[in-house]
Backbone as a printed PyTorch tensor [residue, N CA C, xyz], in Angstrom:
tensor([[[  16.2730,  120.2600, -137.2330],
         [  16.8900,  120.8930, -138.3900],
         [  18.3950,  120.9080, -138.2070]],

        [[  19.0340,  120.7870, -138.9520],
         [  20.5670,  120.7050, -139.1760],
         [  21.2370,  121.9920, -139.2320]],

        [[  22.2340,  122.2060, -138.6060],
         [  22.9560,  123.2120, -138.4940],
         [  23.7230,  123.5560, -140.3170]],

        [[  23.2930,  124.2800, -140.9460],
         [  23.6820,  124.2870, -142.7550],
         [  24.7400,  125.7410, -142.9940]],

        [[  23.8890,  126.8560, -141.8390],
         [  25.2130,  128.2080, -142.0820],
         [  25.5430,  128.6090, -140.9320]],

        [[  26.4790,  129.3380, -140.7600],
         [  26.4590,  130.1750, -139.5370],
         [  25.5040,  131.2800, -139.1780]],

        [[  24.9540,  131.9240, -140.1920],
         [  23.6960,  132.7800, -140.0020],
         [  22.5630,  132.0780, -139.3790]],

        [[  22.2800,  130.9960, -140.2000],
         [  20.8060,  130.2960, -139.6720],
         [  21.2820,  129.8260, -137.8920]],

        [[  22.5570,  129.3890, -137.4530],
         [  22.8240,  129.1770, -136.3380],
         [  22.6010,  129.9560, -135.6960]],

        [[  23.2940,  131.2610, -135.4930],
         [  22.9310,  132.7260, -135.0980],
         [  21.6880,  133.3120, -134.5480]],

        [[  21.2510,  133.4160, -135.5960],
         [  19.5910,  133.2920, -135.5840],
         [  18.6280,  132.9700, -134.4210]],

        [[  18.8340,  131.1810, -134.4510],
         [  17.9610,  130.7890, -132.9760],
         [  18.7580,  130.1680, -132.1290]],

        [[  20.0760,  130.3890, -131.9510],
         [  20.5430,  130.4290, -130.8380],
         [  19.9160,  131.2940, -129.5770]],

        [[  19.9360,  130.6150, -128.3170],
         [  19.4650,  131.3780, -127.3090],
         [  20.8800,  132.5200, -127.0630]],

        [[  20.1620,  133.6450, -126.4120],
         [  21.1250,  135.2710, -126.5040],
         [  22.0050,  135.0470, -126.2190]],

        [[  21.8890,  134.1650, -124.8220],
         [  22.9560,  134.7570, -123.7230],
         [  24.5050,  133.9220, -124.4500]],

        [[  25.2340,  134.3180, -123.8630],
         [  26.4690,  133.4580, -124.2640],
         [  26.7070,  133.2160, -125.8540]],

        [[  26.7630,  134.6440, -126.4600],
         [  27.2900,  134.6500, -128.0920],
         [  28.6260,  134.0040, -128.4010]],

        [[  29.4870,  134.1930, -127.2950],
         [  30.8560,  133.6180, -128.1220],
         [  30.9880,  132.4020, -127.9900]],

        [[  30.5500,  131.5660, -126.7710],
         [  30.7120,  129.9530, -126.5920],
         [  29.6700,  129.6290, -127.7270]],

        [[  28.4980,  130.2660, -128.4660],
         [  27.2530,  129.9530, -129.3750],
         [  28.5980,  129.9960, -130.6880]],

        [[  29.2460,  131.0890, -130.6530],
         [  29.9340,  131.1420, -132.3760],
         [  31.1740,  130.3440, -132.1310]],

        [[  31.6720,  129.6590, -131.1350],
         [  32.6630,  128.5730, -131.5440],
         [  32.2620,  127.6840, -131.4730]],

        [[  31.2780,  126.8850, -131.1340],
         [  30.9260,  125.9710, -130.9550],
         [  30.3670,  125.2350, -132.6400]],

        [[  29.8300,  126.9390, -133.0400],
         [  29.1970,  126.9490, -134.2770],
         [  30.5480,  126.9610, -135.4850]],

        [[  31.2420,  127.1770, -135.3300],
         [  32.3480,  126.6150, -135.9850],
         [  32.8550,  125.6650, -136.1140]],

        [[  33.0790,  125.1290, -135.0600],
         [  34.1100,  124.0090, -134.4890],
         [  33.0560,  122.8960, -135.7830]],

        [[  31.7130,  122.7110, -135.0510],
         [  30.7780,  122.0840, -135.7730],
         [  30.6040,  122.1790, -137.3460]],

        [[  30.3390,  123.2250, -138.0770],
         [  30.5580,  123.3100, -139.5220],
         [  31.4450,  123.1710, -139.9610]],

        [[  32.6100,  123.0530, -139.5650],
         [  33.5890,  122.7340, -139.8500],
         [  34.1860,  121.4450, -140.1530]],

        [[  33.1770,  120.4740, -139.3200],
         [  33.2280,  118.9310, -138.9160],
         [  35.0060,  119.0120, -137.7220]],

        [[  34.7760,  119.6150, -137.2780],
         [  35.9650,  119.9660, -136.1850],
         [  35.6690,  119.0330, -134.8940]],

        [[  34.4420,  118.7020, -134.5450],
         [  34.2270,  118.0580, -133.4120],
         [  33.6930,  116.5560, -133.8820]],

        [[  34.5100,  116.1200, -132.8790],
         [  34.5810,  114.6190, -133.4670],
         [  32.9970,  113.9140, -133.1390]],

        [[  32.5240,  112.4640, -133.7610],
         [  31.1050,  111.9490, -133.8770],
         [  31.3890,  111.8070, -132.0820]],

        [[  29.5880,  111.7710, -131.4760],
         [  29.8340,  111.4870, -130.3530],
         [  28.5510,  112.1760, -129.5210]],

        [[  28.6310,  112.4290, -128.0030],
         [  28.0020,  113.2410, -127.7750],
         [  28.4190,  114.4980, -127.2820]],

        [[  27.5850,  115.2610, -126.5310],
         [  28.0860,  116.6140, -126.2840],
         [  27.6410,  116.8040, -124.8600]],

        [[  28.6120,  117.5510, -123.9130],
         [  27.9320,  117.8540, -122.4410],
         [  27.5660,  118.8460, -121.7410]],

        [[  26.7750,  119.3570, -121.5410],
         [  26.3210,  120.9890, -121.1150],
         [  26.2980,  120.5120, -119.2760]],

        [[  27.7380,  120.9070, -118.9430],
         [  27.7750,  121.0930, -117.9080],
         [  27.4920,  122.1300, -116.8190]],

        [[  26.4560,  121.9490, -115.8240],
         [  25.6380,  123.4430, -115.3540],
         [  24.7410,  124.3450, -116.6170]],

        [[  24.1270,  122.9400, -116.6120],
         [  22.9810,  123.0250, -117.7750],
         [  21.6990,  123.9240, -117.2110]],

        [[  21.5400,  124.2800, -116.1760],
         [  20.5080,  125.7170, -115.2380],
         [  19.2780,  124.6890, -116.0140]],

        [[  18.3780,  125.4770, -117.0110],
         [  16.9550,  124.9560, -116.9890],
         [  17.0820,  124.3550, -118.5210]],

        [[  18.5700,  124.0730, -119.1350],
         [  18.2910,  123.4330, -120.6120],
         [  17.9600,  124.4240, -121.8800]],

        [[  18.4210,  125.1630, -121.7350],
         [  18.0190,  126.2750, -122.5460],
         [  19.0480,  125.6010, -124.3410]],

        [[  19.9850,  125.6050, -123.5270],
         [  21.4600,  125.5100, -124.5920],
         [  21.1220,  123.8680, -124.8190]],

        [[  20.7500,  123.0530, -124.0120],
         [  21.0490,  121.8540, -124.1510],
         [  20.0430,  121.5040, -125.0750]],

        [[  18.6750,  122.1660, -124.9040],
         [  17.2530,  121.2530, -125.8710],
         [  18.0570,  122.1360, -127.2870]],

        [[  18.1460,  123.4190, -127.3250],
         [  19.2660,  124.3380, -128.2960],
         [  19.6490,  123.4360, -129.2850]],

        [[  21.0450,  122.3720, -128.4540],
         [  22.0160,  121.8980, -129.3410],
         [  20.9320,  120.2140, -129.7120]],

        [[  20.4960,  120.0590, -129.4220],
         [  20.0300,  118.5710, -129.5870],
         [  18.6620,  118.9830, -130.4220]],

        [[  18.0930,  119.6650, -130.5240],
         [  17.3060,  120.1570, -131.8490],
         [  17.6180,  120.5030, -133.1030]],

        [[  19.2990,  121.2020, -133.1080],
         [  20.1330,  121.6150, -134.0110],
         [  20.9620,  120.1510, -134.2130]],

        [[  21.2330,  119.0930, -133.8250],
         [  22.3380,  117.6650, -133.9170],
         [  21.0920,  116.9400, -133.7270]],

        [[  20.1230,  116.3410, -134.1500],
         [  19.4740,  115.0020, -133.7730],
         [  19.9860,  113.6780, -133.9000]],

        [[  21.5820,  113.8110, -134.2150],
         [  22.5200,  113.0220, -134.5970],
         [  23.1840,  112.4920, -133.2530]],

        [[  23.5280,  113.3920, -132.3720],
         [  24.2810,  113.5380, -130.9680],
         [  23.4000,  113.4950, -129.7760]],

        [[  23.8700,  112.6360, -128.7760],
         [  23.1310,  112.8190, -127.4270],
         [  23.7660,  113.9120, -127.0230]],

        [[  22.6900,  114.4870, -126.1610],
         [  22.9760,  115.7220, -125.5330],
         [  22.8950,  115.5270, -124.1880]],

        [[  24.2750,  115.4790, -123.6100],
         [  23.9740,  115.0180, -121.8120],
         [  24.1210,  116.2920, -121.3140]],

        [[  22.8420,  116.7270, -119.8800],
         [  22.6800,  118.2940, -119.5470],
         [  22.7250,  117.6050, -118.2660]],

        [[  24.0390,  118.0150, -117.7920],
         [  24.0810,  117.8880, -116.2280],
         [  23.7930,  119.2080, -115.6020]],

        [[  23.0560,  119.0250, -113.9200],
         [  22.9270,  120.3710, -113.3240],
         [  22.8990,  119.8180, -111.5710]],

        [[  23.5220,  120.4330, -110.7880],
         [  23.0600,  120.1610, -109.6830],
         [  21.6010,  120.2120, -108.8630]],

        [[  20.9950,  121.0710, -109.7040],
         [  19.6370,  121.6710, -109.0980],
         [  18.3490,  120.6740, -109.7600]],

        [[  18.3560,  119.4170, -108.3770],
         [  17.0020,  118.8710, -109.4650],
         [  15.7960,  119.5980, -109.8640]],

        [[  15.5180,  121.1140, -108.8750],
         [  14.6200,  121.7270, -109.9290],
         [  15.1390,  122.3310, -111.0370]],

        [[  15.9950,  122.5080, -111.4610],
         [  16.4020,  122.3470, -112.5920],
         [  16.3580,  121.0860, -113.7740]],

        [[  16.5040,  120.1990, -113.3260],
         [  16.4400,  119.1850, -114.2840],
         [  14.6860,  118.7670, -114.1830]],

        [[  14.1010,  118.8410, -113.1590],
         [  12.4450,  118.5600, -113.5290],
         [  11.9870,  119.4860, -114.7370]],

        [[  12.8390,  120.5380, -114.6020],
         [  12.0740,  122.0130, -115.8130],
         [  12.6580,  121.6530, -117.2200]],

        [[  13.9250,  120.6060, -117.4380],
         [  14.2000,  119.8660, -118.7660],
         [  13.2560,  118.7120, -118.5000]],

        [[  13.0570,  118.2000, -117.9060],
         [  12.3170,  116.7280, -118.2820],
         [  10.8660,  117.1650, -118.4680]],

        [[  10.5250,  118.4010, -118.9470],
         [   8.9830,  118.5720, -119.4190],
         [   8.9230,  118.0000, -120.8030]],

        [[   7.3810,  117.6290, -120.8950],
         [   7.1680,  117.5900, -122.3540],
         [   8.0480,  117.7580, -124.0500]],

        [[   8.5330,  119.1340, -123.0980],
         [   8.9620,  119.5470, -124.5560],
         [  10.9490,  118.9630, -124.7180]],

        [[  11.0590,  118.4840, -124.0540],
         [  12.4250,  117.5360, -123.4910],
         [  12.9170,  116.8770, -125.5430]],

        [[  13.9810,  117.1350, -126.0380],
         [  14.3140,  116.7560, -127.1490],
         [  14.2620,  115.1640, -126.5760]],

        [[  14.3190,  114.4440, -128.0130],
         [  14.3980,  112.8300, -128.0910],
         [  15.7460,  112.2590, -127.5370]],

        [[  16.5060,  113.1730, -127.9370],
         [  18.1090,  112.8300, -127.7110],
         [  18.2390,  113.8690, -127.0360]],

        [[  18.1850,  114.3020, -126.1360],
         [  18.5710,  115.0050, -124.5190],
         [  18.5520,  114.3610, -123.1250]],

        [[  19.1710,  114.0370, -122.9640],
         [  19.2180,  113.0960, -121.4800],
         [  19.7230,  114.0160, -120.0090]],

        [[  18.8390,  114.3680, -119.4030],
         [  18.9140,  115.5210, -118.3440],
         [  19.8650,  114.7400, -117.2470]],

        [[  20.6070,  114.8930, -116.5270],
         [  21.6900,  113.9540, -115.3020],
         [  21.3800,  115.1440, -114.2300]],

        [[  20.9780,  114.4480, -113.2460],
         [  20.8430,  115.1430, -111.6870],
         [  22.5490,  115.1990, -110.9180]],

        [[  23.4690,  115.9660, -111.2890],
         [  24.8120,  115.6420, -110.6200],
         [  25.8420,  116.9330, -110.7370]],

        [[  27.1200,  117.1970, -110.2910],
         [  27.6450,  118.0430, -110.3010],
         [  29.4170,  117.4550, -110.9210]],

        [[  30.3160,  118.2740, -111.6030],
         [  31.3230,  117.8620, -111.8500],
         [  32.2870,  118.6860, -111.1670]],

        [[  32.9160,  117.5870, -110.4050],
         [  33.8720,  118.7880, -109.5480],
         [  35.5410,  117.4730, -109.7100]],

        [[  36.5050,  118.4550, -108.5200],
         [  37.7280,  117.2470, -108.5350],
         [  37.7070,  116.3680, -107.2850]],

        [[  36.4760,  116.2240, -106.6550],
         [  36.2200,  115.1270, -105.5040],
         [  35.5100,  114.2610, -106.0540]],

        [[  35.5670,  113.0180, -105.0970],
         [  34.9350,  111.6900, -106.2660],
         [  33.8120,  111.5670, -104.9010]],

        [[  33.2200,  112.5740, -104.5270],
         [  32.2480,  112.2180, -103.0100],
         [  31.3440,  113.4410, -102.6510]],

        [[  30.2170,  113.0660, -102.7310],
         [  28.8230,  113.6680, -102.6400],
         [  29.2750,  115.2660, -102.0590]],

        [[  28.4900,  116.1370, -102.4960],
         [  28.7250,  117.6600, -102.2010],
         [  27.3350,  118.0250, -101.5240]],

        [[  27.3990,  118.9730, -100.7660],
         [  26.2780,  119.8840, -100.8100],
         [  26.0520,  121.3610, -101.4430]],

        [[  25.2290,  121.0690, -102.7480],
         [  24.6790,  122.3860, -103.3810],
         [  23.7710,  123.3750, -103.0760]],

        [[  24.5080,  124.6660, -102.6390],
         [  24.0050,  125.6890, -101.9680],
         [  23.0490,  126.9000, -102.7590]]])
């Protein structure tokens, strides 16, 4: 379903994180964010990421997380068409980390 008001956005947005949910939800109705995809960096279990790619079936949704049990718990079944889960971390070193 397509993002059409800010109420209906509101609505089934997941709780946590209302204010990154209402700019994001702007930026978007607005046509503020350019065509493309979108990146949920320290994406935890995909909550926000299956979220935005159910609401855009237009946009890939790349959900990076360091925790591959984290990304096995997006790659279930219920995994959107356009959600692409990435096993990795974004930092300012270009060389393998250990996640604690």
């Amino acid at each position: 379903a397509a993002v059409e008001t800010r109420a209906v956005w509101e609505r089934h947005a997941p709780a946590s994180e209302p204010i990154a949910n209402s700019l994001l939800a702007s930026l978007l109705l607005e046509d503020l964010v350019p065509e493309g995809g979108i990146l949920d960096v320290g994406a935890f279990d995909g909550v926000f990421a299956n979220f935005y790619a159910e609401l855009m079936p237009h946009r890939t949704i790349y959900a990076i997380d360091p925790s591959m049990e984290n990304i096995k718990k997006m790659r279930l079944p219920k995994q959107a068409r356009n959600l692409c889960s990435l096993w990795g971390a974004v930092g300012e070193a270009d060389e393998a980390a250990q996640v604690n």
